[in-house]
N, C-alpha and C positions, 0 to 999 in steps of 0.2 A: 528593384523588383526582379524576381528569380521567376521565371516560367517552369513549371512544372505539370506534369500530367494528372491536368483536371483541377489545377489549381494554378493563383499567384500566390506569389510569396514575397513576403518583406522580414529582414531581420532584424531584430533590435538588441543591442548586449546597451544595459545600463550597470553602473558603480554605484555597490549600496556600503554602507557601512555593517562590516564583519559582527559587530554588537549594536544594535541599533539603542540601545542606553547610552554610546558612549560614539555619537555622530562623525569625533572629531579623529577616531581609532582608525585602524585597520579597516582595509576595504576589501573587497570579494567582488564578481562579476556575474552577473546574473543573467541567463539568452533567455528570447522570446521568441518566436517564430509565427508572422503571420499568415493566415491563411485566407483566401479569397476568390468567389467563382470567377473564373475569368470572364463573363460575360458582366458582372458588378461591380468589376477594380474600380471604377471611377465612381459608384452609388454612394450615397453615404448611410451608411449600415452600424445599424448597432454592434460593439464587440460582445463576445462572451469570451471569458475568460477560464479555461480548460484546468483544473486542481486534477492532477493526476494522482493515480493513488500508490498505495507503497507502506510507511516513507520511503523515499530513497529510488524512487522509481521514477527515471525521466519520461517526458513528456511523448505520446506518440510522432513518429516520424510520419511524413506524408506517406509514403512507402506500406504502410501499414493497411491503409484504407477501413479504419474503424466505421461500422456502421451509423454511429452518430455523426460522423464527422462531414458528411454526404447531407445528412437535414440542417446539421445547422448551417454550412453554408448558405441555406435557400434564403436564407430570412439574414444571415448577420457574418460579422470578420470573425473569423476563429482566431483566437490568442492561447498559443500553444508553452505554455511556462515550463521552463524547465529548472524548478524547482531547485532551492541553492544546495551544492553539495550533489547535483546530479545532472546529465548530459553535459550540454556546452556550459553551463553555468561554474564557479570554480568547483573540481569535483574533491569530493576527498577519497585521495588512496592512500597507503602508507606514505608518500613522502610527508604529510601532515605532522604524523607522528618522529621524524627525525630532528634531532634536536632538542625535542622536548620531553620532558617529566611527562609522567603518566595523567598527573593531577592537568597538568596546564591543556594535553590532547583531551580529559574530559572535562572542560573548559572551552575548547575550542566545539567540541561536536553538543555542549550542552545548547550552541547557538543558531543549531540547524530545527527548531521545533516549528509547531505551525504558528507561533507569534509572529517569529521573522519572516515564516515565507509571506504573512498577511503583510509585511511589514513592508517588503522588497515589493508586494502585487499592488500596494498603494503607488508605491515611485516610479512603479511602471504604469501603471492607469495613467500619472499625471503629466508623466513625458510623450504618451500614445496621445492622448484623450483629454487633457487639462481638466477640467472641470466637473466634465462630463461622467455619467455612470454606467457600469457596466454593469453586464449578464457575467454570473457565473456556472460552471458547471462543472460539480465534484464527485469523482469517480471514488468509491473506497475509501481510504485515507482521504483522498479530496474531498467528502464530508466532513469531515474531523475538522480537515481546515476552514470549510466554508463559514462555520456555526463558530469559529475563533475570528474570523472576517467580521460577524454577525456581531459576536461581542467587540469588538475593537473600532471598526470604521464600516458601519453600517452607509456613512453618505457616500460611501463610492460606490453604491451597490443598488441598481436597480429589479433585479429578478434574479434568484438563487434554486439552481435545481441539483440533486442530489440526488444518485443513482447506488444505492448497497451502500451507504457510508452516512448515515445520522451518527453521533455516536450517544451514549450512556452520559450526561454531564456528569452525574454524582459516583459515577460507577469505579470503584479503583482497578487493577492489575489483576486483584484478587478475583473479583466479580465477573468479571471479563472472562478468564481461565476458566474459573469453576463451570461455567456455560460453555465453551467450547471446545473441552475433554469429552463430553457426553456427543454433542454435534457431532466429536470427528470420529468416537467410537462409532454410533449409528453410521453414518455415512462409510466407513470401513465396513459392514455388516453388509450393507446395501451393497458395494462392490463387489463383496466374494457371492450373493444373491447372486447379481448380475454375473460372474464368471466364476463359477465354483470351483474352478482346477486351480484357480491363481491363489488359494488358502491355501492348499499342500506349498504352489510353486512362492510363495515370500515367506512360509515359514521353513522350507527347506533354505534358502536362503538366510536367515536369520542365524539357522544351526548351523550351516556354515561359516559365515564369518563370527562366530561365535568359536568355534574350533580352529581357524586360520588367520593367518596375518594377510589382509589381502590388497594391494597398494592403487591407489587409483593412480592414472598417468600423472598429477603432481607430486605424485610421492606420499599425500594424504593416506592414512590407514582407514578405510572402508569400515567402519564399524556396526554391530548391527542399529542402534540407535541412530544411524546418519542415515543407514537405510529408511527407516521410519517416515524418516520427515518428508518420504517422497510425497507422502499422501497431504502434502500443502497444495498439493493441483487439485484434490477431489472437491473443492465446492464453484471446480470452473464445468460449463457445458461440457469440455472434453476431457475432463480431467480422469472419470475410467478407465477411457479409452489409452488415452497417454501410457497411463502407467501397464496398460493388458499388453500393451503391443513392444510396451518396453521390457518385458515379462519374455516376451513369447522366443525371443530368442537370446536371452542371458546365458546359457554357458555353450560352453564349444569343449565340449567332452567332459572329461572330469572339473574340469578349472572354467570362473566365467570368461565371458567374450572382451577382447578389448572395446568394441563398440559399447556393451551393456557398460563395463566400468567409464568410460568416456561420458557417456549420455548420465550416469549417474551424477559425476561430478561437477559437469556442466549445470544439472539440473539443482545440486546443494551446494554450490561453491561460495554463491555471492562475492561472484571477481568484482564485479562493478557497482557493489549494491549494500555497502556496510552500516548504512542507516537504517537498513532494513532487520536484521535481527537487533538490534536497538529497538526498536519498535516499542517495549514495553512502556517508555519515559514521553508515546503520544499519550499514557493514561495518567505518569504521573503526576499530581498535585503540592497536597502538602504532606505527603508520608513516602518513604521510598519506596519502589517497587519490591527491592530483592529477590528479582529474578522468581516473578511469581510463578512464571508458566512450568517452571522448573521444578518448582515445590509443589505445586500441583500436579506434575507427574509420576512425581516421587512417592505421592500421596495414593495412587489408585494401583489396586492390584488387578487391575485388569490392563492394566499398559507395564505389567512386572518383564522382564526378559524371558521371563520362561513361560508367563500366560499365553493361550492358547484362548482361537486364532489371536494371529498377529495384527493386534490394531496400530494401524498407523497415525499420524501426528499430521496436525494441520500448522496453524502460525504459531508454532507454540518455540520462542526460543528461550535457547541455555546456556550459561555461562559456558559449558564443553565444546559449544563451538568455537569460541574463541582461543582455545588452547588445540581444538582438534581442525579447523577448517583454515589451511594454509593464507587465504587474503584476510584472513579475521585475527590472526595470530598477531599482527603489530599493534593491535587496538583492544587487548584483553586486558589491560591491567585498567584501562579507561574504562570500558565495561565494565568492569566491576564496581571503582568508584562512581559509574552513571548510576548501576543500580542502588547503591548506599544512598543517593543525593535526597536529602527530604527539605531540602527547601526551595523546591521547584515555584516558579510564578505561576497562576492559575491561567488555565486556558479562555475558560467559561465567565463571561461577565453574565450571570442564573437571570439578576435583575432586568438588565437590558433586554435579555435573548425573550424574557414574560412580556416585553414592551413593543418588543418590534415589530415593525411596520412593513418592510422588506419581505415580495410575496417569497415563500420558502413553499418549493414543490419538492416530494420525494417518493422517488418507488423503490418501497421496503419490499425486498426477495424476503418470501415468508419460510423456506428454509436456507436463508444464508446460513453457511456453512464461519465464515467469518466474522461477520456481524451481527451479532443478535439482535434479533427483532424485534422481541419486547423490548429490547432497551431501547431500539430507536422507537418504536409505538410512545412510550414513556417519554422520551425528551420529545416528541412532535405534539403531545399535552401540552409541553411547558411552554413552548414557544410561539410568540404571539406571531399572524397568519403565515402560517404553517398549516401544510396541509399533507395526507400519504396516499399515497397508490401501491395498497396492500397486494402482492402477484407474487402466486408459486408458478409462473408461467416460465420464469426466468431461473438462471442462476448466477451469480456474482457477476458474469461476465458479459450482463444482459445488455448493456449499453452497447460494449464493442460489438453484438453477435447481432440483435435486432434493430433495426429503423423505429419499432414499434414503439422501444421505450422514451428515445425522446420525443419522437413524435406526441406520446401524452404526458410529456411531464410541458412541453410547450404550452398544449391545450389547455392541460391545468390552469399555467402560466397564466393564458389569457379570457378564463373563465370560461372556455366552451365543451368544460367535463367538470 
């Protein structure tokens, strides 16, 4: 047991197998981190088991103090997963990729989906908990994976709540894109609204690194397209603010600030997060992606280089990053064979998820910026007791920012809303 402020904690690292098709293979190590009010260490309390979101996003640290992480304790042990491929769990960086073919690195990262992490949360339940069934709760992507929990091993699952992350069962790459090009235009419109000097100050910007070679501290060339994707923060509560104040003091005379380039690179680098512009192969099935989001950008003249205002880019990734974004350059040629892949195994068992029994609460943010809503409205149809808590009160980040929202996605839980 670890004492910490305003918490116990216990650590768990279990050995799963690297393909769970193939038991007898390679292994990987998977951490967990418990969490518990120090006044109920000794209670016996139901788990809930924390799907963070991403991919590729490890688990929150205690340190953080998310707003849900305060209620659930009241009632249950937080089980904080850190997802394979991220934090203490085996991570992947380029050492992955030495030694091996391109084909064999998209082979190795084709086995980080939400199958295995459902796969890896089953052999953790059984060594926490044996028998016994847990509470889930999926943040973002941590929906994704809840509703492949749902279809796969519904008997470990006592109560599932989901906060901005249903996803579209039938929805490809495609469908996804075509809805979130529009999203992230408007939400761009609505920021230069809210601060109208910051249109002149990011398309001045743009014409510059359009006219100059400009280096960010790794050596990365600052492109204006990299610029772009700052606006993957706008569909958080503080995501205007982020990028005004990171605006407000970018050059330092003629040339910009070493700070403004620093904070840029930090803010697009993905040093520790390469499962994350992968992201597209959480949609794929049985057709390949090919780098939908990409094609879809390619596709609109209103995100052209030279259109005016400069609308920025939300989760939208591009094969370019992996040749232009220094921690992503060992893992391009895997990229590209991930997007070619079309014989992906299906996420969704459609059948089971119309049968299911397991209460599924969710509060659908009615302008997420990431997640579209009708798509999740549409799969919380299909699926048997499932129920939504429709609120433009929030924005993606509603879980970490308010007490409120779990507070009623519990209530849901246990019928008293």
């Amino acid at each position: 047991m670890i004492r910490l402020p305003g918490y116990v904690a216990r650590e768990h690292v279990i050995t799963v197998p690297l393909d769970h098709s193939a038991p007898d293979g390679a292994t990987i190590d998977v951490f967990a981190r418990e969490l518990v009010d120090p006044g109920k260490q000794d209670d016996d309390l139901p788990c809930l088991l924390f799907l963070q979101g991403g991919p590729g996003g490890r688990s929150p640290r205690p340190l953080d103090r998310s707003a849900w992480i305060d209620v659930a304790l009241r009632t249950h042990r937080v089980v904080l997963l850190d997802q394979r491929g991220t934090g203490r769990s085996t991570p992947i960086t380029a050492a992955v990729t030495r030694d091996r073919s391109a084909l064999d690195v998209a082979d190795y990262l084709s086995l980080f989906r939400a199958d295995a992490i459902v796969a890896d949360a089953e052999i953790l339940r059984r060594t926490m908990i044996g028998d016994r069934r847990w509470d889930t709760l999926g943040q973002s992507y941590g929906g994704f994976v809840t509703l492949t929990y749902l279809s796969m091993a519904p008997q470990g699952l006592e109560h599932c709540y989901v906060a901005g992350g249903i996803p579209g069962l039938t929805a490809t790459a495609e469908d996804v894109y075509a809805r979130t090009f529009s999203r992230a235009a408007n939400r761009t419109r609505e920021y230069y609204a809210r601060y109208p000097k910051d249109e002149d100050a990011i398309a001045r910007l743009v014409d510059y690194l359009g006219e100059h070679e400009v280096l960010l501290p790794d050596g990365d060339v600052l492109t204006p397209h990299r610029l772009r994707t700052l606006g993957a923060v706008f569909g958080m509560s503080y995501g205007f603010e982020t990028i005004h104040w990171l605006l407000d003091d970018a050059w330092a005379g003629a040339e910009l600030h070493p700070r403004f380039l620093y904070d840029v690179q930090t803010t697009t680098g993905f040093v520790d997060n390469v499962l994350y512009p992968l992201q597209e192969y959480a949609y794929a099935a049985d057709a390949a992606t090919g780098w939908a989001a990409q094609r879809e950008y390619e596709r609109l003249p209103e995100f052209a280089a030279d259109a005016r205002p400069v609308l920025l880019t939300a989760e939208m990734m591009s094969s370019w990053m992996f040749r232009e974004v220094r921690s992503l350059r060992p893992f391009a040629e895997a990229a590209d064979l991930l997007a070619a892949k079309d014989d992906w195994p299906p996420l969704y068992d459609l059948d089971r998820l119309a049968r299911n029994e397991v209460p599924l609460c969710a509060a659908v943010y009615y302008d997420d910026l990431y997640v579209d809503s009708e798509l999740q409205l549409q799969t919380i149809e299909r699926v048997g007791n499932a129920r939504a808590w429709v609120t433009n009160e929030h924005e993606h980040d509603g879980l970490r920012s308010a007490p409120a929202v779990l507070e009623r996605l519990f209530d849901m839980g246990a019928g008293r809303c």
